[in-house]
Each structure stands twice: as structure tokens, then as C-alpha cells.
C-alpha positions, 0 to 999 in steps of 0.5 A, a space after each residue: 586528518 590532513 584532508 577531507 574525507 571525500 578527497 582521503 576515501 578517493 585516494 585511498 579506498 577501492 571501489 565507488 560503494 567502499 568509498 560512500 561507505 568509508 564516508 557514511 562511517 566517518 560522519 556516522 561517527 562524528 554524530 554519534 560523538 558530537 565532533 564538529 568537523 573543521 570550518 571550511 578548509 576548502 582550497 577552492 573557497 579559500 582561493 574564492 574569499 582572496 578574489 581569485 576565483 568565483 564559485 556558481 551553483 547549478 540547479 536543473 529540471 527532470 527532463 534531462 536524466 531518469 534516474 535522479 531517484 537513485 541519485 537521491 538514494 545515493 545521497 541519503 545512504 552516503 550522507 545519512 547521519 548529516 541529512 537524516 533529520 533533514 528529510 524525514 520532516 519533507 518526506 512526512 509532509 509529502 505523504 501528507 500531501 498525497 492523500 489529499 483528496 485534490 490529489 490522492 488520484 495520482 498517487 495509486 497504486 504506490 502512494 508517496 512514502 519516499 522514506 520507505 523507497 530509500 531505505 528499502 530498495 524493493 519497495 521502490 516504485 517503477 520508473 514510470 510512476 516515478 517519472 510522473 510529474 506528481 512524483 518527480 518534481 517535488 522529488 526532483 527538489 528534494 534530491 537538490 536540497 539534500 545535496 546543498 545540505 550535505 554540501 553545506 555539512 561537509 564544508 562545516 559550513 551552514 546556510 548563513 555561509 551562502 553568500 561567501 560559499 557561492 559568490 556567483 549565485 545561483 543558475 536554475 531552470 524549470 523545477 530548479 528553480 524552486 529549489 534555489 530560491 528556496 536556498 537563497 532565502 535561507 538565512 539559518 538551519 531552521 530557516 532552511 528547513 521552513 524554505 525547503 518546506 515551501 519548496 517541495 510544497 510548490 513543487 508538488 502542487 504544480 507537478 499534480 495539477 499540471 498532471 491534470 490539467 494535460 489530456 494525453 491520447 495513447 499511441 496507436 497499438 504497438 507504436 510506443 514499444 516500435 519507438 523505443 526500438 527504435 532508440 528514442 525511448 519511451 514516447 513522453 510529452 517532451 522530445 529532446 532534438 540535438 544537433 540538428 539546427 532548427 530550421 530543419 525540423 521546424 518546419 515539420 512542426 508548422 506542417 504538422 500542428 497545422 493539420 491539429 486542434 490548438 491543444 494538440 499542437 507542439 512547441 519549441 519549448 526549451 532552447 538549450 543552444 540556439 545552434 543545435 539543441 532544443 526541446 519540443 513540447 506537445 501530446 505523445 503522439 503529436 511528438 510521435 508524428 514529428 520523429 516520423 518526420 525527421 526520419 531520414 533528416 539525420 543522413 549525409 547532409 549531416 556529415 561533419 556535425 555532431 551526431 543528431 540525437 532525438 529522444 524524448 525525454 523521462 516525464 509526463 507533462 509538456 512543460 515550459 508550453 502554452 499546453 499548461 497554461 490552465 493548470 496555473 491559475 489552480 496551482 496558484 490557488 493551492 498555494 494561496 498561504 505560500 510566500 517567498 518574498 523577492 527581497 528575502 532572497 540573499 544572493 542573485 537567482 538566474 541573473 546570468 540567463 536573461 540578465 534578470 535576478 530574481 530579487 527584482 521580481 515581483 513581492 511574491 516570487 510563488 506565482 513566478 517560479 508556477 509559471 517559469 516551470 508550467 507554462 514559459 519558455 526556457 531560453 538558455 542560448 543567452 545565459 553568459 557565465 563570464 567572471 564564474 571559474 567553478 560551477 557546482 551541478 547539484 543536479 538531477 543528472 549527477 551520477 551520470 554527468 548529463 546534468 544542467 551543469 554538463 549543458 553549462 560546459 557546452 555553452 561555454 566550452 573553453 571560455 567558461 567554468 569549470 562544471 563540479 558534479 555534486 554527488 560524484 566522488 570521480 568522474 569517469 576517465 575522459 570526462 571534462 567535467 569535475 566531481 565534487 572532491 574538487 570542492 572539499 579538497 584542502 589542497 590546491 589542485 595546481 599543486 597536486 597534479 600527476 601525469 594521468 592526463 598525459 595518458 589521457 591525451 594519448 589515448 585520445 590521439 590514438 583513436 585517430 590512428 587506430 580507432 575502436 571498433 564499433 559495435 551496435 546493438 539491435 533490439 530484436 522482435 520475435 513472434 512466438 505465438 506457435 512456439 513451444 516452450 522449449 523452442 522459445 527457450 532456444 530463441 531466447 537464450 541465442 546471442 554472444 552474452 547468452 549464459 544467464 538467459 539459458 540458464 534462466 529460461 533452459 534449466 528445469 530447476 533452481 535453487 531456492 533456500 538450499 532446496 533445488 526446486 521446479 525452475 518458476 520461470 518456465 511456468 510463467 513462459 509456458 502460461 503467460 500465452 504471449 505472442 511477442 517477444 522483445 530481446 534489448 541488451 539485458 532486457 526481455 519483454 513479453 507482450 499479449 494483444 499489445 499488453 506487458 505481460 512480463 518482463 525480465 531484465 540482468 543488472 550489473 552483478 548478475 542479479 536477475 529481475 522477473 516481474 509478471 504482471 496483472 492488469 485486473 486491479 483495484 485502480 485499473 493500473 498495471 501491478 508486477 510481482 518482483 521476482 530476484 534471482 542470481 546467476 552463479 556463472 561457476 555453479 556447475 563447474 567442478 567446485 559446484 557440480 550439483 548445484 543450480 545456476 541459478 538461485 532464487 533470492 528469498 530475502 524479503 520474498 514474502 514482503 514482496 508479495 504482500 507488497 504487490 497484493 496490497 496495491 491490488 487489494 487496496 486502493 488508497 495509500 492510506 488503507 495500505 499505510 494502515 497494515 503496516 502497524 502491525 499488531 493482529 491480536 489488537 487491531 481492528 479495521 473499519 469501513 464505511 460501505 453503502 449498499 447502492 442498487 448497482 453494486 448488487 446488480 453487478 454481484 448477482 451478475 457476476 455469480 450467475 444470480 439471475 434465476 434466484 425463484 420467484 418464492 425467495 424474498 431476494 427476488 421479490 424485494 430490495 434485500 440483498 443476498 447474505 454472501 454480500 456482505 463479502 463485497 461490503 466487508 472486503 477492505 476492513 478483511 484485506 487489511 487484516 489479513 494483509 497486517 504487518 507482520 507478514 504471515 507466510 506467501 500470500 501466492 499460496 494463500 488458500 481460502 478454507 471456509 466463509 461463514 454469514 450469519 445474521 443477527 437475531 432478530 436483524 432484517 436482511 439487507 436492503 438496498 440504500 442502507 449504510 454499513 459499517 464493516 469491522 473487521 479483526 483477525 479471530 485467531 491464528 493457528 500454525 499446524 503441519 498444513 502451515 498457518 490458517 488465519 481467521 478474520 470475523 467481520 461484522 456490518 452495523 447499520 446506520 454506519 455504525 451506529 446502529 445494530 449489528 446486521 450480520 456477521 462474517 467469518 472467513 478462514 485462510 490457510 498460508 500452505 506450508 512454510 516455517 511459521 512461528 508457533 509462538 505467534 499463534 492465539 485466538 480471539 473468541 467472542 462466545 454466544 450469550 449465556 442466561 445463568 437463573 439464580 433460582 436458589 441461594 445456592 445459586 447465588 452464593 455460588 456466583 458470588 463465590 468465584 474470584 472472576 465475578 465483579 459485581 457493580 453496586 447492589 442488586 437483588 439476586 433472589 431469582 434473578 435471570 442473568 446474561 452473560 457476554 463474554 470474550 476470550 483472548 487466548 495466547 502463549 498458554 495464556 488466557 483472559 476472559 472478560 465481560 460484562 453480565 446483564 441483569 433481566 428485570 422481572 417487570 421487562 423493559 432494558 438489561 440493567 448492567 450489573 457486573 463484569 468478568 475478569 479471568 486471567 491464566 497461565 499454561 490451564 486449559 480450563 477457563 473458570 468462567 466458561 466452565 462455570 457458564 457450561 455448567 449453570 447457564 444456557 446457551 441462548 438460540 443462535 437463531 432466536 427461537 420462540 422463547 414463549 414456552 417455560 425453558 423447562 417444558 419438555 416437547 417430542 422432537 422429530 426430525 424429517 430429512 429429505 435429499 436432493 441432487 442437482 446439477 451445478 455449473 460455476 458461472 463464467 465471469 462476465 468481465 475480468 473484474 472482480 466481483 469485490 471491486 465497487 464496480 463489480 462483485 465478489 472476492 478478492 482480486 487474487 491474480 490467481 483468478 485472473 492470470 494464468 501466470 500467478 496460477 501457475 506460480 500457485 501449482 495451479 493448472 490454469 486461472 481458477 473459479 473464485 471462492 465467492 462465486 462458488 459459494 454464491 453458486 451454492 447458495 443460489 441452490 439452496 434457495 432454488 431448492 427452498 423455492 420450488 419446496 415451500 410457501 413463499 418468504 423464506 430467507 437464509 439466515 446462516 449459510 457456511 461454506 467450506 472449500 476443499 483445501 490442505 497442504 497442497 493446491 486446492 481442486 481446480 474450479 474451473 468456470 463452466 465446469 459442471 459439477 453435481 450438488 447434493 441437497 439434504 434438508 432437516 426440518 423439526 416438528 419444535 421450530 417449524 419457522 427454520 430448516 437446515 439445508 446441507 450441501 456437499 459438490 463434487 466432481 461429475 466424475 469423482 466423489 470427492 466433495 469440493 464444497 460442502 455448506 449448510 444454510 438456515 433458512 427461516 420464514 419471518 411470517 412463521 417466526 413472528 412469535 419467536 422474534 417477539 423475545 421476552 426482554 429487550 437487548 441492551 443497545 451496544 453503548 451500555 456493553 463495557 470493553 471485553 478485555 480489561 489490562 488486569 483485574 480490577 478490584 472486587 466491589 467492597 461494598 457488596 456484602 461484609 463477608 465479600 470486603 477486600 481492601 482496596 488495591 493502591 495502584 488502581 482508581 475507580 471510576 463510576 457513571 450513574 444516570 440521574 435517574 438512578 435511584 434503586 427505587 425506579 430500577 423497575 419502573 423505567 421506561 420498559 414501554 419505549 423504544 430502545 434507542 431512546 432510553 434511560 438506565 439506572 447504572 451506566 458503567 463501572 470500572 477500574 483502571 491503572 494510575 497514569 504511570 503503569 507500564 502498558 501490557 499486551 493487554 493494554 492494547 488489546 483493550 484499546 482496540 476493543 474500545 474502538 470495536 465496541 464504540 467507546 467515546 470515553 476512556 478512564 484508564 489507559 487500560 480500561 474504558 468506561 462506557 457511553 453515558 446517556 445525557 445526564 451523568 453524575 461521575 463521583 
């Protein structure tokens, strides 16, 4: 190649993005071979190392350009394969960062992942977030850096090469700064790795703590958006005042702050030229107050000067001001163990501004780059670049050239450098700055010049003859409160480029996925109920009482953005869906006729909304970051909960439970109501369900069924007790209605270290779409079976089948085991596993004494759970009394009573959600809150909450138990079905009244429990919309029944259900059961020291079992260390964590809690 890359693919390549991608090829191509490009054949710097020119660098704050996100974009994609290693170590440590409690705050609902904003664009945060000083500034060093590292890259040079690469040194201002020192202390690639380390460190603690330290009043309703109108931006803490000289508006300044508290006033913060251009840094609305002053000063008085120009500027915090004075003392505690040493710096920093070089500044310069961003003034009006002939810009503000480096040419325009712009490849005609192909040319530019700036002199000659006319574009407001649909449509598609709006808000139909289907746009016009409507160039916003409520902009290529938006969240912060269309100018003409102009873009839809569900369902980065390891069949999802009184208050308000009868334990007590456990268990359930890989569109999610299940024997829920929720999808099934997924949940107590209070099962339907058959499977934990070994037959039927595993020696004449079992089917395949319980004959605690392991392929019958249908007993779901022989046979009779009540679904009572910790119940789905997401779902208008409908339900059912029965009666199962199918669900509508049908059964066998069905229709159809059943039961009657004939092993002696493959049958149960022992596995066994077959039935039967001893504590098998994990492998780890385990033998399978004393052999 005769030249560098960037100068070839300018000069011979089309098109900005064709040439960025030309270059990302070729240095794609040099990693992948390992070439090294040649050592720094730079004219400029040639011409720089024989004394005839100086280069300077350039590095400037945010204030001055909003997009700098998508110049850091355009750098990674262009330069990829030369910086990739370099910032995925910055971007890691910066996710890190933000989920430090100091600081986690700032950062919802759209975290700090920079990787996954750079690589897929659709996750990209708006620009607000992005502009928040907590994001921008380290983001704003770490768009410089990688611009000095491609720099350094593509000139074959490193960061030993400084010195002679910049022989003018370095100039930077506020958050710029940072980033050159963190250049110039860079001796080598590793050192330039730590230094930007430290950098984007320093940055982030100052942008979040200077984010904190300023309070910020809102604007007066409706001023910000008349601001922006008006064209001088959003309202932001800095306001930018060019061309007018200072004396005409710093006396606005005194008259103002004059009338305001000391942390309410403004300042004179940044001087860029003492002549006319400045900053002013204060509180939004001090700086809203001074624009309203200057209105009018920019008038005829002005003739002749340059244009006036006030604007505010892209950022959230009044910087270089005494307003963030505090914040630099908690700053400089953060970074208490980060030191950049003056004298490590190798060449001068900013000693072209004031005179002053950084390298004789104090020892450690942290403190002082802390208060040069935070709280001291910036002065630029002195900065003298005599003796520099090329200085780089390295931005923010490259791609548009409105950089430092453009404020440089200002300064010193005719007499000063000439200002390279790092990241562009070729300026636009006119500009009078340079792009950074000057840099990387191998030629001499005086000897490689064309005429094109002779046309560039004349056109500019001729604006004086003939000048261009000027065209002005106003904002216009409409309000469109009694506007139809159809007259809105008209209005909106008015003006001169009017094609794509008429089509977007005018045609009943689009194309989606080669379907035409109904136009979604006008949906949302005709629910969104907005009495504003502001229309700017390609932009379109739409207000309610103030609030956005959408917003519709066209980029470049006739891509069309629609986002509504929600402002019932998690976090109380807005969250949009992004909605993509294209406008098909040509759809309609002769080669087209049929086809929609406008086509929805489905690539990545689904992710999109999943996106947006997760910033509403969960709060903090990192439980949103734990849906993105995607595994369903394995993970399992944990939350810690507290049942705090408030909470409970806040549920019962919100589901209309405040006349619950005096006779039920719910009102007359601290225990909760059972569907509770909704608000404990959602996060652990949102997270499952919002798992990678995306299922289907969660906007036609619908919820199928709930079902609440105490434990046997588990006391209800009280006030103050701690839980643990842990969640996991059951299964997923794909069928013509589309794919229902099911997730089960269950609340320990004791955070988790006790017994299982209660269990909740919830179903979901993802309706319609293609679904994967394949990604179906299920994941059953089956009731507890009792198998009694009364005859040898018996015996030697168990010890017959191959599943069957048994742990050491046992006495099995007579014996009455339990069975725990789990199945994991998938693909036409299916593993049971398990453990089975030995129950001594004496009483006390279930010995363990052997485990399950079945595997099949494309069978439907499953051995173990034949064998248990047909020699074992399922054991009382609902803990009967177990004092009468399993034998004795009793005359059973059922009486059946019905009941029918009205049923109203209660309003809600505030626009929260009841699952939010300052509210009650389920899910925080827009569809229950926004007419506009509801009518995204083909649903008429926001609908009742599946949480509060149920609830509704069940405060019948104990109403009706109340008013019927002695007092103490508890609900102790309650499931819960909504109508649903492959269409839109019934509307439940809040305050619709609906009619309840209560039929009761009740046996003369178990007079402690009785069965309540409910069935809710319309008043006006049959049609069941909800149909429950509830077990109810009276402690008092059931005391008998709970007093169980042996305890229940604690959970630590419960080995993993799913082992990865079958261990090795025991060979020294019996001679004629002996088999060799299998190479490739090894055994591993726990015994307590109290082990010794002679105490098996004398151990400890009269204590507690929480504080006990067991002879056999746990048995396994596992693979060696080199055996290649399975799906299986995964799902038993999963299980490890789900049951608890603390000690692992085997990567595939985990040996259990031991007690205190253990012997391994």
C-alpha cells in the first residue's frame, strides 16, 4: 500500500459508512494474521521530528456536544479489532462501579453496560440518561482514550512514542483533563491500560457524586418544553452565552441571584473568549429565569456582530461552580487509594492555558484534576498556542467539528494551529477545520493539493451576489383535546415533507413480517387521550397534563422511531417501548400496488420489549443482568423478602381487603393473606420469566392461572418474618395457542434457612407467534410417596429395579419408606432422580438410605413413577390425620352447599402497583396502567390486575367461610384460573360488577378441611372469567392430623434430585446385586461419628429437629475431573443451589450438609 488506510479509503471509496467499513476490514485483517502495519510514515510527524512543525493534542469537556455516545460508537465499529481488548477491561470495571451501593441509585433503570450499547444499538439508553453526569463523564474519557489508542495504532506507534508523536503536549479542559493525564503518564500499552483505569475511576466517582451533591428544582409546568421551542434546548444546569459580550447580561446575573438563596444563584463559570463567549452555571430554573431576561438584548443593537446564540448545554450538573463545592471533599474520599504522581507525567498538560504545566503541581494531581472538573472556573480567554502549527481534537464533538479543537481555531483564527479532528475521516465543504487524514497521510500535503479550494472560494464570493434563501423552521403546538382520530390525522400529516407522517398516522394498515396488519400507530393516538401535540422538523411529541406520553421521530433513511411511554415504574422513572418502522416512499406505485407504506421492523422486536419489561420489573442492574444467562431448564432465581406491616397494609388496600370477617385468622391476627406471597415471590418470578432466551412478545403475555399452597403442617404468614423466594421455570409448553410457561416458587423462612412456608405456581401464555417445539420440557417435583416393604416379595421387587441405588445396609423387613422425586423431561427424553427415606420403627428423623437415578429416551413410561403408582401412596397433600391404620376403611359423605354473591373488582387506589415494595400486587404490566399498551394488546381500555381479581375471589371465599363456620378457619391451598386462549383475554374492568358462584364440600372423614369452588362470570354472560378452589382448614379441629407419626427430615440431609448420569449401583449391598465398579466414576461417602448401625434406632427421637445427629449423612457418586459436562451437569448445579448445598464432590453431583462431626473415607 502507498498510503495509509484512512487516506486510500477517502480517496477511493464512496460513502462515510463504506469507507469506516473498508478500514475496520483491513485492520481486522491485520489481527487475524498478525501483521504490523509500518512505523509511523506520517508526513505531518515526519516534518514535526526535522523541527518544521509542532503537533498539540486537544481534549474537552461534555458541555459542549450531545452526541459523543455515537462518536464513541463510531470509533469502536471502525477500529474494533485495534481497541477491542482495550475497553472491554474499562467498560467491566465500569458496570462494576455501578452497582456500588454509593452509587447504584443513579444508574436505573438502564445500568452502565457500555459493551451492550455499543454493540447493540437498540439497547442504548435515551439521551437524557445519557447526558446525566454519572454516565457521561467517565463515558466522555472513555470516547478520548479510545481515540488516542486508535491514534497510536494506526500510526504504528505506542504510548512510549508520546513525546515525539506530540512535541506540543497536551491542552484540556474540565472532564478532559483526566483523560490526558491519564495519556501523558503512560509509558507503555500495560501502563496505558492501568492509567485509563484510573481515569474512567476518577471520572465516575466525581460525575456521581457531583450528581448528588447538586439539588435541582423542576421547571415550572410547561416551561421546559416552551424552552426548547423556543430553540435553546433542553433546560440543563449550563447555559452557553455566544456573541454577546459580558456586560450585557451580567447584570441580569446580579439582579437575579440578588433576589435567591446562595445555592440558588449562577455563575460565570466558563470563559471561552473574554470578547463574547461564556458559560453560566446555576439551577435550571435560575438559568430559565436569565433566558427570560436576555429575550430581546439579541435586537438591532446587535447588527454587525456575530449572531447571538444562548443554548443550554447537554449535562446535569452546574460545573466549574461553587454549587459543587461539596461534592469534592466526598469525591476525594472515594478515590482515597487513586494516585497519579505529578512527576510520572511525560510531557506538559494545559501549560498553554494559564502558563501553569501540570507536572508542577502538587505530588498527587487526583484532587486537582476533582476540583478543576467540580468546582474551579475555567478561563480559556488566556490560553496562547504560539509555536503549535497542528492540533488534534480528540473530542467530544468530533463528528460535528464543535469540539475544544473548533474553539482553539476561534481563539487563535489566522495566527493559530491548524485544528485536525480526530474521528473524521473528511470534513464537510467550507469547514476550516482538518480531519485526521491529515495525520495518517504518508504525503505531504503542500504537494498534493487540487483546485477544489478555488470552487470553495467562489461559492463563498458568490453568497455575497447572490445569497441563498433562508428558511426557518418553526415548532408548532396544537391542542388536540377534542380532536378526533381522523381530524388529528389530517393535522399531523400537514406541511411540505408530509409523506411519511400521512402514512404513518393516516394508513389503517402496515406491513408486518410480509402480513399487512391493523396500522398499531393509530391505536396508540386514539387511547394515548393527549391534549398536546408538538410537531419540530422530523420530531413529534404528544403530552397529557404536562407529561410524555409519546413521541414519534424520522432519522435520515426514513427510519421511523415510535416510543409510548409509561410513568408507573419500578423506580419511578419514565420507561418507553421502541417501536421501528420504514417509510417505503414507492410502495404504492405501480411496482408496489398492494403493499403498505409503511413496514414494521420486527428484527429484535421481541428483544426490545423484553428490554422495556425488565426496566419496569426490575429495579437494580444487577437482577436485570441475571436474566441474560440464559438457561431456563437450570436457573434458579433467589430473593430475600421481608414481611414488613406496611407492605401488607398497602396489599389489602389495594385488592379491596378491608372487610375480610371478624371469624377469619387474617383479620384477628399478625398472618398475611395466602396470595401474598405474590408481592414476596415477584422479583425471583419476573426474573424467570424475563430469562434469556426470549420466549415470545411479552406485550401478548397473558397470566393463565396462580395457584398458593401451604406446606403441611406450616403456620401461615406472619408479620416481621423473613423469606426467602426461590424461583425456577416448571416447564414450557408450545401448542396451537402459542407457548405457556410455568414458574413455581417457594418462601423458606428464616431467609432461607428454615422450612418451606408455602408454594406458588404461576402460569403464562406468550399468545401466538412461531415458537420452538424443541425448547419445550418440564420440571416436576412429585408429591411424596410411602412404599411399605410388608413382604420379601416386596423387597425384592425394589431391590430388583435398575433405578434403585441403596446407600449401605438397611433392614428392610417391614420397612415403610418415603420417596422424593423429581423429574426432568425434555426432547423425548426423561431423568427422574431422588432420594428415598427410611422410617425407623421406634420414631424419631427419616434416615436416608438410598437414591434414584432413571434415564430415557423417546418412552413415555417412567419406571420410577410407575413403580410408585403402583406399590406406594401418595402422602396427604394436606396433612390428614394419620392416626387411623392406612388399612381401615370409613363411610365417606360428601355435603355440597352453593352460594351466589356479588363481586365488584376494586378500583385501584393509586397508579402503583400492588407488587412494588410500596404497594401490593402483580406485575407492573403497562397493560394495567396504560391505555396505549392495552391497546397495543387488542385490549379495550387498561385492565383489572390478575392479582387483584383473584384476591377479590378469595376475600369471598373467606367472607363466605366467616359468615358459615366457627371462628379460626385458614385457606391453605387456593388456585386460581383466568379465562384466557389464543385471543385477548375478557375485559376485567375495575368497578365492574360481576356475579360469584360459591359451592362448598365438606366429608364426614376430615371435618378439619372443606373445599370451596368458585366460578365469576359477567352479570350479563355465563361465561366464567374466573374459576378458584380453596382449602380451607381449622387448626384447632386439625391438631390430631398435624401430630404426624415421624418427623420430617430437615432439608440439609435431601441430596440433589438430578444427578449428571447414574451413579454406580452400591456393591456391597448383597452378593447377587454386586457389580464392578465403573472406571470413570469415584465415590464419595459423609458419615456422622455417631454412625454406628447399633444407635440406628436410638437416636435422638425426643429432640427437636433442628438440632440433630443422623447416622448416614450423604452418598454419591460423580464424574472424574475431565468428563465433559451435560445439560444435566447444569441442571444439577442449579439444584445444588436450590436445595442449599454447601459441599460439591463431583462436577455433577453434590454431596449433602454434613452435621459438625464427619468422617469422609
Amino acid at each position: 500500500m502507498q498510503n495509509d488506510i484512512h487516506v486510500v479509503a477517502l480517496a477511493q471509496v464512496q460513502g462515510e459508512a463504506e469507507r469506516r467499513e473498508a478500514i475496520r476490514a483491513h485492520y481486522q485483517k491485520q489481527a487475524a494474521t498478525g501483521a504490523v502495519g509500518p512505523k509511523c510514515r506520517s508526513a505531518l510527524l515526519r516534518s514535526q521530528s526535522l523541527g518544521q512543525a509542532t503537533v498539540h493534542a486537544v481534549f474537552g469537556g461534555q458541555g459542549s456536544h450531545a452526541g459523543y455516545f455515537e462518536e464513541l460508537r463510531t470509533a469502536y465499529k471502525t477500529y474494533g479489532p485495534l481497541v477491542e481488548d482495550f475497553v472491554e477491561p474499562l467498560a467491566r470495571a465500569l458496570v462494576e462501579l455501578s452497582l456500588d451501593g454509593r452509587a447504584r441509585a443513579e444508574f436505573a433503570p438502564h445500568g452502565l453496560d457500555v459493551l451492550a450499547w455499543l454493540r447493540h444499538e437498540d439497547r442504548t439508553p435515551p439521551a437524557e440518561y445519557l447526558d446525566a453526569a454519572p454516565v457521561s463523564f467517565p463515558l466522555v474519557g472513555l470516547l478520548q482514550l479510545v481515540q488516542l489508542a486508535a491514534v497510536f495504532v494506526g500510526l504504528g506507534c505506542g504510548p512510549e512514542d508520546l513525546p515525539s508523536l506530540f512535541g506540543g503536549g497536551f491542552t484540556a479542559r474540565s472532564q478532559g483533563v483526566v483523560a490526558a493525564v491519564a495519556a501523558a503518564e503512560a509509558a507503555n500499552w500495560p501502563g496505558f491500560q492501568e492509567a485509563a483505569l484510573k481515569a474512567v475511576t476518577v471520572l465516575f466517582w466525581t460525575g456521581v457524586r457531583c450528581q448528588q451533591a447538586f439539588v435541582d428544582a423542576p421547571l415550572p409546568d410547561g416551561k421546559a418544553a416552551q424552552l426548547e421551542q423556543a430553540g435553546f434546548g433542553a433546560p440543563s444546569p449550563m447555559l452557553a452565552i455566544s456573541g454577546l459580550p459580558r456586560n450585557k447580561f451580567e447584570r441580569a446575573i446580579s439582579e437575579i441571584n440578588a433576589f435567591l438563596a446562595e445555592d440558588a444563584r449562577m455563575v460565570v463559570s466558563v470563559v471561552n473568549s473574554a470578547c463574547d463567549d461564556f458559560v453560566v452555571s446555576g439551577p435550571r430554573r435560575t438559568l430559565a429565569a436569565l433566558v427570560d431576561a436576555l429575550e430581546g438584548v439579541a435586537g438591532p443593537a446587535l447588527e454587525g456582530r456575530r449572531r447571538c446564540r444562548v443554548r443550554f448545554l447537554p449535562t446535569s450538573v452546574p460545573c466549574n461552580s461553587f454549587l459543587l463545592a461539596s461534592a469534592v471533599p466526598m469525591i476525594e474520599e472515594d478515590l482515597r487509594g487513586v494516585t497519579v504522581p505529578s512527576a510520572a507525567l511525560r510531557i506538559p498538560v494545559n501549560q498553554l492555558v494559564d502558563g501553569v504545566d501540570l507536572r508542577a503541581a502538587s505530588h498527587n494531581l487526583v484532587p486537582t484534576m476533582v476540583r478543576l472538573m467540580a468546582s474551579e472556573p475555567v478561563d480559556w480567554s488566556r490560553a496562547e498556542f504560539a509555536g503549535v502549527t497542528h492540533a488534534v481534537d480528540f473530542g467530544p464533538g468530533c463528528a460535528d467539528g464543535d469540539g475544544a479543537g473548533a474553539l482553539v481555531h476561534r481563539l487563535s483564527a489566522g495566527v493559530g494551529p491548524r485544528v485536525l479532528v480526530a474521528g473524521r475521516l473528511e470534513m464537510p465543504a467550507g469547514s476550516e477545520l482538518g480531519a485526521i487524514t491529515e495525520l495518517f497521510d504518508h504525503v505531504d500535503p503542500a504537494f498534493a493539493r487540487d483546485d477544489s479550494q478555488a470552487d470553495a472560494i467562489h461559492d463563498k464570493a458568490g453568497l455575497l451576489i447572490q445569497p441563498q434563501p433562508c428558511t426557518e423552521t418553526l415548532a408548532k403546538s396544537f391542542r388536540i383535546a377534542s380532536l378526533t382520530t381522523q381530524e388529528l390525522a389530517s393535522v399531523l400529516s400537514s406541511g411540505d415533507d408530509s409523506g411519511w407522517r400521512k402514512a404513518l398516522f393516516s394508513s389503517p394498515a402496515i406491513e408486518r413480517d410480509g402480513a399487512v396488519v391493523p396500522n398499531p400507530v393509530l391505536k396508540l393516538i386514539s387511547s394515548a387521550a393527549a391534549d398536546t401535540v408538538d410537531v419540530l422538523d422530523d420530531k413529534l411529541s404528544f403530552h397529557r397534563a404536562g407529561d410524555l406520553i409519546l413521541y414519534v421521530s424520522r432519522g435520515a433513511d426514513d427510519d421511523i422511531t415510535v416510543m409510548p411511554f409509561t410513568w408507573v415504574t419500578a423506580s419511578n422513572n419514565l420507561v418507553s417501548l421502541a417501536m421501528r418502522f420504514e417509510y417505503r416512499a414507492g410502495a404504492n406505485d405501480d411496482t408496489m400496488p398492494t403493499m403498505p407504506t409503511i413496514r414494521e421492523v420486527t428484527k429484535d422486536r421481541d428483544r426490545r420489549v423484553y428490554d422495556m419489561y425488565r426496566q419496569l420489573w426490575l429495579r437494580d442492574v444487577a437482577d436485570r443482568a441475571a436474566t441474560e444467562q440464559g438457561q431456563p431448564e437450570t436457573n434458579v432465581f433467589e430473593a430475600a423478602v421481608a414481611v414488613e406491616q406496611d407492605r401488607v397494609d398497602a396489599f389489602n388496600r389495594a385488592v379491596g381487603n378491608n372487610t375480610i370477617g371478624n371469624n377469619t385468622t387474617t383479620a384477628s391476627s399478625n398472618n398475611v393473606p395466602v396470595d401474598f406471597a405474590m408481592v414476596a415471590a415477584w422479583k425471583p418470578i419476573s426474573q424467570a420469566l424475563l430469562q434469556d432466551p426470549v420466549q415470545g412478545d411479552l406485550l401478548s403475555l397473558a397470566h393463565l392461572s396462580s395457584s398458593y399452597e401451604a406446606a403441611p403442617g406450616a403456620a401461615p404468614l406472619t408479620v416481621g418474618e423473613s423469606l426467602l423466594a426461590r424461583a425456577y421455570v416448571s416447564s414450557m409448553t408450545v401448542d396451537a395457542a402459542g407457548k405457556t410457561v410455568e414458574v413455581a416458587c417457594q418462601l423458606l423462612r428464616d431467609g432461607g434457612g428454615g422450612d418451606v412456608a408455602l408454594t406458588l405456581r404461576s402460569r403464562f401464555l406468550f399468545r401466538g407467534g412461531r415458537h420452538d417445539a424443541s425448547s419445550a420440557f418440564s420440571r416436576a417435583v412429585d408429591d411424596r410417596h410411602e412404599v411399605l416393604l410388608a413382604t420379601p416379595g416386596d423387597q425384592a421387587v425394589l431391590l430388583s429395579q435398575p433405578w434403585f441405588r441403596p446407600a449401605g445396609f438397611h433392614d428392610l423387613d417391614r420397612a415403610a419408606l418415603e420417596f422424593r422425586v423429581c423429574t426432568l423431561a425434555q426432547r423425548g427424553e426423561h431423568t427422574t432422580t431422588g432420594d428415598v427415606f427410611l422410617r425407623p420403627r421406634h420414631g424419631g428423623h427419616l434416615v436416608h438410605m438410598a437414591t434414584i437415578y432413571s434415564h430415557g429416551v423417546n418412552t413415555a413410561a417412567n419406571p420410577v413413577t410407575a413403580y410408585l403408582a403402583r406399590a406406594g401412596r401418595p402422602l396427604n397433600r394436606t396433612a390428614p390425620d394419620e392416626s387411623q391404620p392406612t388399612t381401615t376403611t370409613t363411610t365417606t359423605t360428601t355435603t355440597t352447599t352453593t352460594t351466589t354473591l356479588s363481586l365488584v373488582i376494586p378500583s385501584p387506589t393509586t397508579t402503583q402497583d400492588p407488587t412494588t415494595p410500596s404497594s401490593p400486587a402483580s406485575s407492573l404490566n403497562p397493560h394495567h396502567s396504560s391505555p396505549m399498551f392495552a391497546a397495543l394488546a387488542d385490549l379495550p381500555s387498561a385492565m383489572a390486575r390478575g392479582v387483584t381479581f383473584a384476591a377479590a375471589a378469595r376475600r369471598l371465599v373467606e367472607q363466605h367461610v366467616a359468615a358459615t363456620t366457627s371462628p379460626g378457619w385458614v385457606v391453605r391451598r387456593f388456585d386460581v384460573g383466568f379465562a384466557a386462549s389464543s385471543a385477548p383475554p375478557p375485559p376485567l374492568l375495575p368497578g365492574h360488577e360481576l356475579t360469584a358462584t360459591l359451592t362448598t364440600t365438606t366429608t364426614t372423614t376430615n371435618k378439619a378441611s372443606r373445599t370451596v369452588h368458585v366460578s365469576v362470570a359477567g352479570a350479563s354472560s355465563p361465561t366464567a372469567l374466573l374459576t378458584a378452589e380453596a382449602v380451607v382448614e381449622n387448626p384447632a379441629l386439625a391438631l390430631v392430623a398435624a401430630a404426624a407419626a415421624f418427623t420430617p427430615p430437615p432439608p440439609e440431609l435431601c441430596t440433589s434430585p438430578v444427578p449428571t448420569a447414574p451413579p454406580a449401583r452400591n456393591a456391597s449391598r448383597s452378593p447377587s446385586f454386586r457389580r464392578p465398579r465403573m472406571p470413570s466414576f469415584r465415590r464419595s461417602f459423609s458419615r456422622s461419628s455417631s454412625s454406628s448401625p447399633s444407635s440406628d434406632h436410638h437416636h435422638h427421637h425426643h429432640h427437636d429437629h433442628h438440632n440433630h445427629q443422623v447416622p448416614l449423612v450423604s452418598f454419591g457418586f460423580g464424574f472424574d475431573d475431565d468428563a465433559t459436562p451435560t445439560r444435566a451437569d447444569r441442571f444439577r448445579g442449579s439444584w445444588d443451589r436450590w436445595m442449599g448445598r454447601a459441599e460439591v464432590a463431583a462436577p455433577g453431583f453434590a454431596m449433602a450438609r454434613a452435621p459438625a462431626s464427619v468422617i469422609r473415607v
